[in-house]
C-alpha positions in Angstrom: 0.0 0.0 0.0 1.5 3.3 -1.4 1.9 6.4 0.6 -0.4 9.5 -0.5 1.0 12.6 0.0 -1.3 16.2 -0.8 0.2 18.3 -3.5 -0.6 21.9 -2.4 0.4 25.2 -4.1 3.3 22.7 -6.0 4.5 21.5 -2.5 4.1 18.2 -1.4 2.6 17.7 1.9 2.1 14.6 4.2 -1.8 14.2 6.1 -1.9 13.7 9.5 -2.9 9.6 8.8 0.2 9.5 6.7 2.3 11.4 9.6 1.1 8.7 12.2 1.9 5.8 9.0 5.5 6.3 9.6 5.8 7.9 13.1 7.8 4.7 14.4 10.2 5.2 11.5 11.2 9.3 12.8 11.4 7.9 15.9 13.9 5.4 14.9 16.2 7.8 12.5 14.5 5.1 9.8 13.4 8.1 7.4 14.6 8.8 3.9 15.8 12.8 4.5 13.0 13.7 2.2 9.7 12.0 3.9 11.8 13.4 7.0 11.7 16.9 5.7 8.0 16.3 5.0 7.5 14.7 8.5 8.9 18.0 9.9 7.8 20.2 8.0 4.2 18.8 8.9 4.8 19.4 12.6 5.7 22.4 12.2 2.4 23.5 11.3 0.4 21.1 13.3 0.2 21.4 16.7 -2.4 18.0 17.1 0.5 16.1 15.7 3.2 17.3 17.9 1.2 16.2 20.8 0.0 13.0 19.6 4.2 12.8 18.2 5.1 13.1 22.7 2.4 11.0 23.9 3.5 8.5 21.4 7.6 8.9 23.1 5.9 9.2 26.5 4.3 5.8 25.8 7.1 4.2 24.6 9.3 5.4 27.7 7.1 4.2 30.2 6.4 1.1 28.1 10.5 0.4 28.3 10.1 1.9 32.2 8.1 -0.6 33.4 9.4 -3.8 31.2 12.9 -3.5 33.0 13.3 -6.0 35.2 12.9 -5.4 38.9 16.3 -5.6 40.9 15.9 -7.6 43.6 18.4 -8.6 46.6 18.9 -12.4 47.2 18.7 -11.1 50.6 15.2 -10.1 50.2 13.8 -13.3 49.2 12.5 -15.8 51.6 14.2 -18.6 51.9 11.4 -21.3 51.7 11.2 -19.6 47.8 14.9 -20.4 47.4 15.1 -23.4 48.6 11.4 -24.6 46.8 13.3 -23.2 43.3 15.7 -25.5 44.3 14.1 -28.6 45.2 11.9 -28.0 41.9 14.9 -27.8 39.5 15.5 -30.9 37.7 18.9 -32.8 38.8 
């Protein structure tokens, strides 16, 4: 499925659908430095987009946030867990 871009005054412009189409791209410096340019040239313009672009960063930091593993102290665990991970492992 082909990107549409709007043709406007002999400019070519990106929608807001085909902003959010390749958002995860921007984000990850994926961007051809033309559909870049249009990317930004979009935001700069649309103020909908720029919040929906940092709720979309804000998503994906808390996303990686809360995925990273807990730290936890082998001090801190009970030993009746220990020693039942223990007894469960296979010999």
């Amino acid at each position: 499925m082909g990107r549409r871009f709007v043709v406007r005054d002999g400019e070519t412009w990106v929608t807001c659908e085909e902003l959010i189409d390749f958002l995860h791209e921007y984000l990850d410096g994926e961007l051809a430095e033309d559909r870049r340019r249009l990317f930004e040239r979009h935001l700069e313009r649309c103020p909908s987009c720029v919040a929906y672009l940092e709720s979309y960063r804000l998503t994906i930091a808390l996303a990686r946030e809360s995925a990273a593993p807990a730290e936890i102290e082998p001090s801190e665990l009970p030993e009746e867990l220990v020693q039942a991970i223990l007894a469960a492992r296979p010999a």
